[in-house]
C-alpha positions in Angstrom: 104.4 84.0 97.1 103.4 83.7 100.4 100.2 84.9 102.1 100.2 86.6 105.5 98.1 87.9 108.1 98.3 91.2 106.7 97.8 90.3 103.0 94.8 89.0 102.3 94.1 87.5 99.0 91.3 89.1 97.0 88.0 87.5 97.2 86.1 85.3 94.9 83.2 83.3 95.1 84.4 80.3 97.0 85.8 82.8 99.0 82.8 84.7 99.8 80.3 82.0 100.8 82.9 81.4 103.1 83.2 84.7 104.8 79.8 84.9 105.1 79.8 81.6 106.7 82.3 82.4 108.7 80.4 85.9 110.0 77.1 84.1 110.8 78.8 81.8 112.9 81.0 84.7 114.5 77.8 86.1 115.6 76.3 83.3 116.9 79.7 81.8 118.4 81.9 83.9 118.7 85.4 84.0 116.9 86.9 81.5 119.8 83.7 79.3 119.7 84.0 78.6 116.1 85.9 75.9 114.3 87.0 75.6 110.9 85.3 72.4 110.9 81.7 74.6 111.4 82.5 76.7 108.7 83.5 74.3 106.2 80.2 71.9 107.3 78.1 75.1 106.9 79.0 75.6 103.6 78.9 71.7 102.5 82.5 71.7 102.1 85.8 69.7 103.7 87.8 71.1 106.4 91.0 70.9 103.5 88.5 73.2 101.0 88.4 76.4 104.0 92.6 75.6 104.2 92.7 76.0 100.3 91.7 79.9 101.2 93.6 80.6 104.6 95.9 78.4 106.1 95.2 79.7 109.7 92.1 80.9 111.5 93.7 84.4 111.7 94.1 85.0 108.2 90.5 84.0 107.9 89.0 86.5 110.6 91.1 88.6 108.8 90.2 88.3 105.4 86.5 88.5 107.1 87.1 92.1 108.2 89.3 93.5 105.3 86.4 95.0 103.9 85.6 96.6 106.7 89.1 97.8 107.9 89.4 99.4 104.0 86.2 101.2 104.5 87.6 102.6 107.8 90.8 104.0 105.9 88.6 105.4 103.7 86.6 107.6 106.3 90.0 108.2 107.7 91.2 109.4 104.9 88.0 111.9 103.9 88.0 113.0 107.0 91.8 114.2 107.3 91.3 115.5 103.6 89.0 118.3 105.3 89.9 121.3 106.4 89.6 122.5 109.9 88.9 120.4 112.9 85.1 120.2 113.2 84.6 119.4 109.4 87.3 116.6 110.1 85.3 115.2 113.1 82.3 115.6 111.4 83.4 113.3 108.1 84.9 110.7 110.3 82.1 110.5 112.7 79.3 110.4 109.9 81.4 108.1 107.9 82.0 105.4 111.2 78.4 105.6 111.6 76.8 104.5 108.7 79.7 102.1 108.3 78.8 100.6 111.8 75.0 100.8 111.4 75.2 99.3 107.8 77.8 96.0 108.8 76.0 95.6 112.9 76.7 91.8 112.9 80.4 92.1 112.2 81.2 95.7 114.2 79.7 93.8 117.0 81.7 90.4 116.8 84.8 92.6 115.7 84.6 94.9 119.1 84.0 92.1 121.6 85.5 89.0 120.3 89.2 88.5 122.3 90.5 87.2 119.1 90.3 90.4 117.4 92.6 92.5 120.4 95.1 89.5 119.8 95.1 90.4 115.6 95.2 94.1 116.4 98.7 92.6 118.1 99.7 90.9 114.8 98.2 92.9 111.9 99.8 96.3 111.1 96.5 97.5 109.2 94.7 97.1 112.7 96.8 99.0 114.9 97.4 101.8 112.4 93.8 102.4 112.1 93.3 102.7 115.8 95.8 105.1 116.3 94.5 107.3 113.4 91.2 107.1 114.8 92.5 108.2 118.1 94.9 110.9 116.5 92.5 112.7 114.5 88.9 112.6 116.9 91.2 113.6 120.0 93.6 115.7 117.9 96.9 117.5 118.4 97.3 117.6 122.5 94.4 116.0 123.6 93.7 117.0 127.6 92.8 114.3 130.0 89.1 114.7 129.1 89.8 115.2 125.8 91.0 111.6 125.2 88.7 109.9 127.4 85.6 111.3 125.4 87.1 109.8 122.4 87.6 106.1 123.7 84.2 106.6 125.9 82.6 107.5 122.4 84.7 104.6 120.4 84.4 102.1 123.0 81.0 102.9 123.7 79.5 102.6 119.7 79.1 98.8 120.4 76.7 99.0 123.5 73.5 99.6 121.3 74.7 97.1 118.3 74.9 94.2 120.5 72.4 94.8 123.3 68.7 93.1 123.2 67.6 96.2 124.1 68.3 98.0 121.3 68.1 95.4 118.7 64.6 96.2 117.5 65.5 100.2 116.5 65.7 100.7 112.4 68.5 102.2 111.0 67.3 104.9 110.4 66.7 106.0 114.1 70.0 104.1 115.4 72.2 106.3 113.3 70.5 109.1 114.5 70.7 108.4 118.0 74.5 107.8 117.2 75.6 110.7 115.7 73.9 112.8 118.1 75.5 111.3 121.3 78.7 111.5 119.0 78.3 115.1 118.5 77.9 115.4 121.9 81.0 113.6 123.1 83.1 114.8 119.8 82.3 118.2 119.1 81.2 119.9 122.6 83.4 123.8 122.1 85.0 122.6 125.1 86.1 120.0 123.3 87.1 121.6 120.3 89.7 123.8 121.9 93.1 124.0 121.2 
């Protein structure tokens, strides 16, 4: 059987010395500024022992976010589960929260790396989740402000992850901030109409 972009393999514990490898120097590096040969002499292994478990840096990135694409199915899906609009907002905005909070290091490297636009390209899971995302938060006939509060919000939720600025606040207070702005932007009445 072969292994594609969009399949990855599950994870054991060759495997998962190797993502988190492979996230450290992400974060440090970027996606396009690290090899395989890093991650491999990270982890005190040959360049042919990282191929064993991906054949191509995409698949690795990807299996590096997998978990983190689940989890945002997940919230997608508890939050289309509820009923009405606002209760629907609410679950996926508290659920993307402490999702983002809890994982900073790989949110931030997987909103601004340029190899992650280039797999939402390639990898179905990545494209449907962004235009769930979009559907539900902006819902059904989204005005002009509407749909620009959504991707201001969205876009916006890796500003205070990666800045130096922010880097010192706890979690505690981050999410907070977070969900209020979100609220804001999200769940203004004028906002909620129609």
């Amino acid at each position: 059987m072969t292994t594609t972009v969009g399949e990855p393999r599950p994870v054991g514990p060759g495997r998962q010395r190797l993502h988190e490898a492979a996230l450290r120097l992400f974060a440090e590096h970027g996606i396009s500024g690290t090899s395989l040969q890093m991650i491999a002499d990270d982890i005190g292994v040959t360049k042919a022992a990282v191929y064993y478990h991906y054949k191509t840096k995409d698949e690795l990135v990807i299996g590096v976010v997998a978990p983190f694409i689940d989890r945002v199915f997940a919230i997608l899906e508890a939050g289309q589960a509820r009923r009405g609009r606002r209760g629907q907002i609410e679950t996926v905005l508290e659920g993307l929260v402490d999702l983002i909070v809890e994982a900073r290091k790989l949110y931030v490297v997987a909103a601004i790396d340029p190899v992650i636009a280039h797999l939402h390209e390639i990898h179905p899971r990545m494209r449907e989740i962004a235009a769930r995302m979009q559907d539900l938060l902006a819902g059904p006939d989204p005005d002009d402000e509407r749909r620009v509060a959504v991707v201001f919000f969205l876009s916006g939720l890796v500003g205070p992850l990666g800045d130096e600025s922010c880097r010192d606040m706890d979690d505690d207070t981050l999410r907070g901030l977070l969900l209020d702005i979100g609220r804001r932007f999200l769940l203004q009445r004028k906002a909620m109409r129609g």
